[in-house]
mmCIF file of the N, C-alpha and C atoms, coordinates in Angstrom:
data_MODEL
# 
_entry.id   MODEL 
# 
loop_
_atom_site.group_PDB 
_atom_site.id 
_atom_site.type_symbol 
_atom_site.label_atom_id 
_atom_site.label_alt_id 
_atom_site.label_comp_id 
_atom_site.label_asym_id 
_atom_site.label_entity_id 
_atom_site.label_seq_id 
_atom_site.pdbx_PDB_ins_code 
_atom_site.Cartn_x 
_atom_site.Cartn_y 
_atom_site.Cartn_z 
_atom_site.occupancy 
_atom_site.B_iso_or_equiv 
_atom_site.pdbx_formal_charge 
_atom_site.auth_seq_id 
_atom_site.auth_comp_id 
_atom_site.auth_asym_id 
_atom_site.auth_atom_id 
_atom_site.pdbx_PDB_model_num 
ATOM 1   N N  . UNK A 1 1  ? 163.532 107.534 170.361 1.00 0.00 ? 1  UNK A N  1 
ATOM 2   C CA . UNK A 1 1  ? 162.400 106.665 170.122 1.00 0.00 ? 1  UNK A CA 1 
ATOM 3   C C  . UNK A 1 1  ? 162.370 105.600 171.215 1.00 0.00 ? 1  UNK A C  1 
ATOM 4   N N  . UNK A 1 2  ? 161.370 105.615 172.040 1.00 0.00 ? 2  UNK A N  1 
ATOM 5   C CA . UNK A 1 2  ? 161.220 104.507 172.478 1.00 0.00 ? 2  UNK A CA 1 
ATOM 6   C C  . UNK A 1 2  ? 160.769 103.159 172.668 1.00 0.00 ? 2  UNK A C  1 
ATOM 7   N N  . UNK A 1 3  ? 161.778 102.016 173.257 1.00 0.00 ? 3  UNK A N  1 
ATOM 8   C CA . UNK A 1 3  ? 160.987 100.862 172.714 1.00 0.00 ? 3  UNK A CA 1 
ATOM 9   C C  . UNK A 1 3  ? 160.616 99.861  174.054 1.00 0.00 ? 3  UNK A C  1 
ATOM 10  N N  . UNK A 1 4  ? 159.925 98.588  173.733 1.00 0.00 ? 4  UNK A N  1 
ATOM 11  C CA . UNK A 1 4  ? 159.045 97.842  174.486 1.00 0.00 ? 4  UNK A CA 1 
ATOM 12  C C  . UNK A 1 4  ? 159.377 96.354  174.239 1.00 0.00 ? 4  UNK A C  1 
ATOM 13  N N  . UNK A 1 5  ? 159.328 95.287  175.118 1.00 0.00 ? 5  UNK A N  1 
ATOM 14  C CA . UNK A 1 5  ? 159.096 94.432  175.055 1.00 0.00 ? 5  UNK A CA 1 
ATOM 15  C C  . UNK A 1 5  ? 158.083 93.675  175.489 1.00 0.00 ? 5  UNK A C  1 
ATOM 16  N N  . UNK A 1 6  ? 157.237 92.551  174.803 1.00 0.00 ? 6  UNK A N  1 
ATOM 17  C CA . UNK A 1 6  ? 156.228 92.033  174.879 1.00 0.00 ? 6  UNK A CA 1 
ATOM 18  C C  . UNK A 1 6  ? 155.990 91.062  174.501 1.00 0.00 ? 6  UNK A C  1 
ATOM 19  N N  . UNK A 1 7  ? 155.467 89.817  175.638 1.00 0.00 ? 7  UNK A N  1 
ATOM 20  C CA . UNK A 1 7  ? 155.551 88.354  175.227 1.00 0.00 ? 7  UNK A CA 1 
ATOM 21  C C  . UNK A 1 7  ? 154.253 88.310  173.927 1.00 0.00 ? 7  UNK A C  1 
ATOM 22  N N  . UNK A 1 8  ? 154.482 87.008  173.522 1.00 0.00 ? 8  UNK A N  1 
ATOM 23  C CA . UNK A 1 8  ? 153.218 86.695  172.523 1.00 0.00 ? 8  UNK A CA 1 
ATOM 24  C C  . UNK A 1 8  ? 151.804 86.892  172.828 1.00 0.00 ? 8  UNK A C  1 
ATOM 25  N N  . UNK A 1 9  ? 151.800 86.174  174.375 1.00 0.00 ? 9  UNK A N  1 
ATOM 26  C CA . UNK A 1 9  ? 150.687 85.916  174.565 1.00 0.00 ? 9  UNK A CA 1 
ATOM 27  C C  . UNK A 1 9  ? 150.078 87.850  175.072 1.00 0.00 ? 9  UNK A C  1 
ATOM 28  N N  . UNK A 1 10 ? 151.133 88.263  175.379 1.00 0.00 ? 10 UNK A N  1 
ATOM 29  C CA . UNK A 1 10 ? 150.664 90.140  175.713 1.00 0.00 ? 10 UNK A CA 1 
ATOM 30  C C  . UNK A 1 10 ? 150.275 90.721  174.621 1.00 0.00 ? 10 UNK A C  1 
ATOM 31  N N  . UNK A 1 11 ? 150.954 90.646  173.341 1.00 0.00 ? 11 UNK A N  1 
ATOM 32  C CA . UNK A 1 11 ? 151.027 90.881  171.775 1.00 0.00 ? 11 UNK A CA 1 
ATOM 33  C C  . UNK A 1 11 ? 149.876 90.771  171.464 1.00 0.00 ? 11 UNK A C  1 
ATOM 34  N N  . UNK A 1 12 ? 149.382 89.371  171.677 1.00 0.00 ? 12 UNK A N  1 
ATOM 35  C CA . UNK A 1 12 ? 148.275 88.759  170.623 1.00 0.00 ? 12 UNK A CA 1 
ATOM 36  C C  . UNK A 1 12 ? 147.070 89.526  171.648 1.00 0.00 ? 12 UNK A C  1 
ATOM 37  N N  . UNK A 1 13 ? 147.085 89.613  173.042 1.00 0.00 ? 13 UNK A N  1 
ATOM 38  C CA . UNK A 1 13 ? 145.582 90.353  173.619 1.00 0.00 ? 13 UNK A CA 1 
ATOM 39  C C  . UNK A 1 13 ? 145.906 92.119  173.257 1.00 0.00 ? 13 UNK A C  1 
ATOM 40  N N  . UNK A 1 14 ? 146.968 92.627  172.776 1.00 0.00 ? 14 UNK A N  1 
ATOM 41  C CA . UNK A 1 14 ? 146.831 94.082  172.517 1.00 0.00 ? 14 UNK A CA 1 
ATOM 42  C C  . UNK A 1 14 ? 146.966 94.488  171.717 1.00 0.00 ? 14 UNK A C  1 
ATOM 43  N N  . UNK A 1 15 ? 147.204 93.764  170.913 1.00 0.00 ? 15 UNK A N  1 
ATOM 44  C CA . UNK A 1 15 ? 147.776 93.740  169.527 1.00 0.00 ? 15 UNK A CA 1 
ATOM 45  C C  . UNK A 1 15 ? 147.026 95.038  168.457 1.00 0.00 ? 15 UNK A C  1 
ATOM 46  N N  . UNK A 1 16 ? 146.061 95.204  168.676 1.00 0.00 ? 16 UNK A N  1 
ATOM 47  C CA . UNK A 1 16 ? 145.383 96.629  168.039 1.00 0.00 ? 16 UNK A CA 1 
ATOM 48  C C  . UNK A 1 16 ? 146.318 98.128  168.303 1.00 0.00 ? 16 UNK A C  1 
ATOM 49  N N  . UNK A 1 17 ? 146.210 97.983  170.068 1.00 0.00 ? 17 UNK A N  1 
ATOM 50  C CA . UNK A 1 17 ? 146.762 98.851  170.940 1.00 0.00 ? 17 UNK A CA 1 
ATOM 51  C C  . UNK A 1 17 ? 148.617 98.741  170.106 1.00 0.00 ? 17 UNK A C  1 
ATOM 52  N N  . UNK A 1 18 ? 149.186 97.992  170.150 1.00 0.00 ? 18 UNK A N  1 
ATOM 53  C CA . UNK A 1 18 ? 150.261 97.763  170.085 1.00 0.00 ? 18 UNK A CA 1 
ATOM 54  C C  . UNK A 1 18 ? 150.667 97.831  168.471 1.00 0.00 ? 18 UNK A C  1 
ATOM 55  N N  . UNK A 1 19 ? 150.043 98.317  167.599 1.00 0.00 ? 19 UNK A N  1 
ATOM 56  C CA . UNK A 1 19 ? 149.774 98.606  165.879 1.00 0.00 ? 19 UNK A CA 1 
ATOM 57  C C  . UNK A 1 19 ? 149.400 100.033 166.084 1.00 0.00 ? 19 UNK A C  1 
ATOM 58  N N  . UNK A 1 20 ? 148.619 100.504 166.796 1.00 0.00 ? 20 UNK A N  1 
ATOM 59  C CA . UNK A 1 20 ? 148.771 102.314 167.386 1.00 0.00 ? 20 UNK A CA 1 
ATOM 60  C C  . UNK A 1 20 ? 149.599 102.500 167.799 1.00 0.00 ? 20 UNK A C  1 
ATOM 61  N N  . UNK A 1 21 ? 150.735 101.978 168.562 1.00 0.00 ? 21 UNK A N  1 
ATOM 62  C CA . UNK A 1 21 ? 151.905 102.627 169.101 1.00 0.00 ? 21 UNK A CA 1 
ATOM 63  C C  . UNK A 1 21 ? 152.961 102.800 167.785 1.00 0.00 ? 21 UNK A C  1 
ATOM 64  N N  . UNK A 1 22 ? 152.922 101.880 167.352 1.00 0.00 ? 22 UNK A N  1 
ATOM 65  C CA . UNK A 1 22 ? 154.157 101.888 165.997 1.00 0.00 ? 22 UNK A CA 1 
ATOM 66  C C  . UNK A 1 22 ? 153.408 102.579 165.162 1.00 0.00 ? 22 UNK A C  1 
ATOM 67  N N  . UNK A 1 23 ? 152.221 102.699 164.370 1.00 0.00 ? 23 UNK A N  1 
ATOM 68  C CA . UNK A 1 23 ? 151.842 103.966 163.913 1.00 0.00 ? 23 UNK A CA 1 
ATOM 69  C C  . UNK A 1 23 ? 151.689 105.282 164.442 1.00 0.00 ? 23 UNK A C  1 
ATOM 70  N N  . UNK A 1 24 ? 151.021 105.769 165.512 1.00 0.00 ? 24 UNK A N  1 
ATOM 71  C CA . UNK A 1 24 ? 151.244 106.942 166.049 1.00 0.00 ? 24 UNK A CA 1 
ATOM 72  C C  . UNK A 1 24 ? 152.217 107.379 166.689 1.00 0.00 ? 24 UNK A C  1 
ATOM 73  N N  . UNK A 1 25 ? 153.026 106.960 167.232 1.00 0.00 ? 25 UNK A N  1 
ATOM 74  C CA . UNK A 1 25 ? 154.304 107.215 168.257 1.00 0.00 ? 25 UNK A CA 1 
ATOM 75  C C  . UNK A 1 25 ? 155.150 106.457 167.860 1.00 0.00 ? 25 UNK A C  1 
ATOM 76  N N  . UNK A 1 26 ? 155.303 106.173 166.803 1.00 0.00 ? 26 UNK A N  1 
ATOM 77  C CA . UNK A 1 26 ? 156.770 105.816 166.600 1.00 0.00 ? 26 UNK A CA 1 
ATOM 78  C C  . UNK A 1 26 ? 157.889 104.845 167.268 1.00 0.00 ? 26 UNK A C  1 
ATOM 79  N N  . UNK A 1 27 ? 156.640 103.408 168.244 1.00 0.00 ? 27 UNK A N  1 
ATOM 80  C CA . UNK A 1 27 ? 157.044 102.706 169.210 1.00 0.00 ? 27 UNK A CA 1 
ATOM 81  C C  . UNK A 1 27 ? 157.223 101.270 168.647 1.00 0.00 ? 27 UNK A C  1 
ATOM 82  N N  . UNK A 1 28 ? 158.806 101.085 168.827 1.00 0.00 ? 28 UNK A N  1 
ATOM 83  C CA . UNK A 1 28 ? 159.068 99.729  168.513 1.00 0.00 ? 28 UNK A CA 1 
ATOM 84  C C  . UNK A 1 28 ? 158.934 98.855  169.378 1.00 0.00 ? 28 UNK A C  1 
ATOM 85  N N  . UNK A 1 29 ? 158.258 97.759  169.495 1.00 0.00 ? 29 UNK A N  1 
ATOM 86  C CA . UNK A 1 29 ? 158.001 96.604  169.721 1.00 0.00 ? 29 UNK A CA 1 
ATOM 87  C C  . UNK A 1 29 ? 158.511 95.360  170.050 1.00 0.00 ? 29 UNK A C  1 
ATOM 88  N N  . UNK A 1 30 ? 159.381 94.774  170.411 1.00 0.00 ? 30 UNK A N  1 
ATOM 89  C CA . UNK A 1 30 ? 160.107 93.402  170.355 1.00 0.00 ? 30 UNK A CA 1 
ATOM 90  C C  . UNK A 1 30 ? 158.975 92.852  170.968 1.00 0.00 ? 30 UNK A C  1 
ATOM 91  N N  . UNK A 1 31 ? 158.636 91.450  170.102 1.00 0.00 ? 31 UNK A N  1 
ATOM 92  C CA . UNK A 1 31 ? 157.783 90.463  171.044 1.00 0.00 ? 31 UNK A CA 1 
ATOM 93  C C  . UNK A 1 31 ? 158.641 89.308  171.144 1.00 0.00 ? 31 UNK A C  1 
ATOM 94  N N  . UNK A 1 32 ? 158.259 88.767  172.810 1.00 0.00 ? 32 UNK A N  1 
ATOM 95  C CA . UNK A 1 32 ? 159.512 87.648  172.737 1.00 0.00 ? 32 UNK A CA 1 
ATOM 96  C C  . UNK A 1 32 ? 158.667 86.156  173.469 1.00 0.00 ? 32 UNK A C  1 
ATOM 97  N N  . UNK A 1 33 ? 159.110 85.121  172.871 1.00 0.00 ? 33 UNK A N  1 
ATOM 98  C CA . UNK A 1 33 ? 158.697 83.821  173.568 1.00 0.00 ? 33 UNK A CA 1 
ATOM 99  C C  . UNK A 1 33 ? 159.983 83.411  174.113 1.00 0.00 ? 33 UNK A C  1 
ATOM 100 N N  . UNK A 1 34 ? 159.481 83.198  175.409 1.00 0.00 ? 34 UNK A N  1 
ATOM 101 C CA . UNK A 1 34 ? 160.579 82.730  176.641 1.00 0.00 ? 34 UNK A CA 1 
ATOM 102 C C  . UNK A 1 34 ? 161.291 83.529  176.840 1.00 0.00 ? 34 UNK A C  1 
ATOM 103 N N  . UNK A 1 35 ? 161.297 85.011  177.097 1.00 0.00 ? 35 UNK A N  1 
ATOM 104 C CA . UNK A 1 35 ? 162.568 85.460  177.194 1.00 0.00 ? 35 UNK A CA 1 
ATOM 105 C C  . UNK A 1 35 ? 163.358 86.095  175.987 1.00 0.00 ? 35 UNK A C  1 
ATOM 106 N N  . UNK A 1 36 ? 162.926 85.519  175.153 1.00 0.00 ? 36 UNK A N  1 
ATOM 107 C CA . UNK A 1 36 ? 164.051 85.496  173.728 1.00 0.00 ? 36 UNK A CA 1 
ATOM 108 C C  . UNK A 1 36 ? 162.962 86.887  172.686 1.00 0.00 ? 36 UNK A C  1 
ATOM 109 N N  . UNK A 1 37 ? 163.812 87.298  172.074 1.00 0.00 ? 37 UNK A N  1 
ATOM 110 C CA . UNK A 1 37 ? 163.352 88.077  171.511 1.00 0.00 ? 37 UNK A CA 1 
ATOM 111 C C  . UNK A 1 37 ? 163.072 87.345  169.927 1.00 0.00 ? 37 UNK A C  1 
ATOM 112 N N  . UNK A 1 38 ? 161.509 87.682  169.434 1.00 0.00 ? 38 UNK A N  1 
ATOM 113 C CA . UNK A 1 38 ? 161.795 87.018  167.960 1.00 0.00 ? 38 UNK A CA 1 
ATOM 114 C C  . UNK A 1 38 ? 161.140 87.698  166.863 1.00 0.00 ? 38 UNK A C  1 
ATOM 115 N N  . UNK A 1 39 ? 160.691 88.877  166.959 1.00 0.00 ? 39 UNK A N  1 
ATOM 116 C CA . UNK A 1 39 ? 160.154 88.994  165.840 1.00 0.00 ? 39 UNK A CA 1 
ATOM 117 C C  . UNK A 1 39 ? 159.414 91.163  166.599 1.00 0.00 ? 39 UNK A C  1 
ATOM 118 N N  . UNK A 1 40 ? 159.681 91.700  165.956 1.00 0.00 ? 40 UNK A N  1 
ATOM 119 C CA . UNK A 1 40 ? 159.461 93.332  165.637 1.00 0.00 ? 40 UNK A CA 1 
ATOM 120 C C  . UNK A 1 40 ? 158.504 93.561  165.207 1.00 0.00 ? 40 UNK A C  1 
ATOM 121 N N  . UNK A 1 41 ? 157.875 95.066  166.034 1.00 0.00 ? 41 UNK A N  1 
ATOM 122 C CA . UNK A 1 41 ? 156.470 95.386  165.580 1.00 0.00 ? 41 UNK A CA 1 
ATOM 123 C C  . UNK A 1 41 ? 157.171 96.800  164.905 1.00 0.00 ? 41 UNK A C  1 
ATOM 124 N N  . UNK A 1 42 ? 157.284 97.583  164.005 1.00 0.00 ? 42 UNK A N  1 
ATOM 125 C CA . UNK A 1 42 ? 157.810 98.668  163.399 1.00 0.00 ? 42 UNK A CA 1 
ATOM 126 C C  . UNK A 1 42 ? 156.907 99.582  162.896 1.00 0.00 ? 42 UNK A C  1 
ATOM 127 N N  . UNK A 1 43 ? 157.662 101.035 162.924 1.00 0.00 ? 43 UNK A N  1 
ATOM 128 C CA . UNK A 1 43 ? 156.633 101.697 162.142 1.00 0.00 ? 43 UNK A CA 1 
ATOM 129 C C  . UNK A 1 43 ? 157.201 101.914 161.030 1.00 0.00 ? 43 UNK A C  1 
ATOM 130 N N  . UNK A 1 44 ? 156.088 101.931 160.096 1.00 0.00 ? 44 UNK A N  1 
ATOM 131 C CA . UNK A 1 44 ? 156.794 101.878 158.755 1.00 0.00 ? 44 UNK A CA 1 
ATOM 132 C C  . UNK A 1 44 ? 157.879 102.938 157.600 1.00 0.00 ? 44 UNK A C  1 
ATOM 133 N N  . UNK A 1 45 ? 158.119 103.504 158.254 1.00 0.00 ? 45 UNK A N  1 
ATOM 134 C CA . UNK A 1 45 ? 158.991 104.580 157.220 1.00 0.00 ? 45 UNK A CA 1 
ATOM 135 C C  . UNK A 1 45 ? 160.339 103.694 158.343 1.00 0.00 ? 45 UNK A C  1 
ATOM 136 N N  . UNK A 1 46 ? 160.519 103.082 159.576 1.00 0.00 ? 46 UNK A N  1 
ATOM 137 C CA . UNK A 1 46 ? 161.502 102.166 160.115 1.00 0.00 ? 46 UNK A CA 1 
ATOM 138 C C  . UNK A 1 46 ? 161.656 100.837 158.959 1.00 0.00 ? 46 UNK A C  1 
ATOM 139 N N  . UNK A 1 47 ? 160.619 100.193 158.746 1.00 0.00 ? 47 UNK A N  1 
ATOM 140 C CA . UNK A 1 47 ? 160.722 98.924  158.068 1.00 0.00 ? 47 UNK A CA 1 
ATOM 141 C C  . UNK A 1 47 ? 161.056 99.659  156.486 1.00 0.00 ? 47 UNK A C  1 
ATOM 142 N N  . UNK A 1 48 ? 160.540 100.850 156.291 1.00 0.00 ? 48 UNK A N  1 
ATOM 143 C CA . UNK A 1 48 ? 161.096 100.917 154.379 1.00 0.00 ? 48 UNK A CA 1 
ATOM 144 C C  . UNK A 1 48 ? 162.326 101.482 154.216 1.00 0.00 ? 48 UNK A C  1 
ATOM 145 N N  . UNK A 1 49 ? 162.771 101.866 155.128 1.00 0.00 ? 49 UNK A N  1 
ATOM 146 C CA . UNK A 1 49 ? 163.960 102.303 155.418 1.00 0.00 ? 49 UNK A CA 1 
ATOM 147 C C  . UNK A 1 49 ? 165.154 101.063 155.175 1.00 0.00 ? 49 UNK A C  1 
ATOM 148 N N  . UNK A 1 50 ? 165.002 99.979  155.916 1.00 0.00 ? 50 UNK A N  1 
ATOM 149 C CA . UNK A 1 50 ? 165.946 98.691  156.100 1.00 0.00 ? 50 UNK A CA 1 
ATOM 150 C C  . UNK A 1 50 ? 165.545 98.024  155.042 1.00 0.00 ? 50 UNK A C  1 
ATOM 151 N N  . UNK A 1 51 ? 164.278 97.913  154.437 1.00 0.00 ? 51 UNK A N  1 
ATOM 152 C CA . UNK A 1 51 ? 163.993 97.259  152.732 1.00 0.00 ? 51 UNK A CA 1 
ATOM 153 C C  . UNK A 1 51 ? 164.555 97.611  151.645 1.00 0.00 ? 51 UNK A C  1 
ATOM 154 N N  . UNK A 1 52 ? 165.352 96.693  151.430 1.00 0.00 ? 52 UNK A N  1 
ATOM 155 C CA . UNK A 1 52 ? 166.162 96.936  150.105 1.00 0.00 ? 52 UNK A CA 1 
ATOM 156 C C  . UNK A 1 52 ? 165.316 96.610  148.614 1.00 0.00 ? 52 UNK A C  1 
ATOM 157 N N  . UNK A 1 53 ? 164.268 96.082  148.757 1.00 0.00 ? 53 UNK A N  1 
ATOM 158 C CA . UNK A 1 53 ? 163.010 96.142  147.794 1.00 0.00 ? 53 UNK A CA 1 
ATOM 159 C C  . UNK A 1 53 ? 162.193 97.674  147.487 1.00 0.00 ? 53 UNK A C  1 
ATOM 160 N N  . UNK A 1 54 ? 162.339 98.527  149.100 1.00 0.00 ? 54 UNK A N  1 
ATOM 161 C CA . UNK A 1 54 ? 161.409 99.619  148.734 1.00 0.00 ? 54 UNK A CA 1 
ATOM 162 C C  . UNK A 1 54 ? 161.947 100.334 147.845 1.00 0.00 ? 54 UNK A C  1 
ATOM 163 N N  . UNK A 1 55 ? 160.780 100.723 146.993 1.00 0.00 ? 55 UNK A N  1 
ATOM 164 C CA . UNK A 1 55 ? 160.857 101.846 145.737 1.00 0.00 ? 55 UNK A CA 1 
ATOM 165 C C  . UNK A 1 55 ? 162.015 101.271 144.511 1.00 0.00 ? 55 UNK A C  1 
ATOM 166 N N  . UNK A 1 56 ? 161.740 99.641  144.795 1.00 0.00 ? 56 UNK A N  1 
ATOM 167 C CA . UNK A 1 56 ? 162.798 99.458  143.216 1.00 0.00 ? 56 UNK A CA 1 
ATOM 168 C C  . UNK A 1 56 ? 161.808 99.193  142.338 1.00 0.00 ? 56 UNK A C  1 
ATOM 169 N N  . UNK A 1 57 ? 162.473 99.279  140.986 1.00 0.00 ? 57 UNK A N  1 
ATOM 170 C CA . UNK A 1 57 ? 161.818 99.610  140.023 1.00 0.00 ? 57 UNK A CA 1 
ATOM 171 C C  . UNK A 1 57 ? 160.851 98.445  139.500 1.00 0.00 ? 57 UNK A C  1 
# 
């Protein structure tokens, strides 16, 4: 799987584009301010996977 990094301000102008990659292709995301990494764009059977909420009762 391959993945990407992408400042905020890249995020926030592609951000459609960049919600098709993690749904269709299976492309993770890091968006980072300054350098720093802070926050993951995922596709979701990735994010329900690491949720310890999914599918409780």
């Amino acid at each position: 799987m391959k993945s990407e990094e992408m400042s905020v301000a890249d995020a926030r102008r592609q951000f459609a584009d960049v919600l098709n990659d993690a749904a269709v292709r299976g492309r993770i995301t890091y968006i980072t301010n300054r350098g720093r990494r802070i926050a993951a764009i995922v596709p979701v059977p990735i994010a329900e996977a690491t949720d310890p909420d999914h599918n409780a009762p």
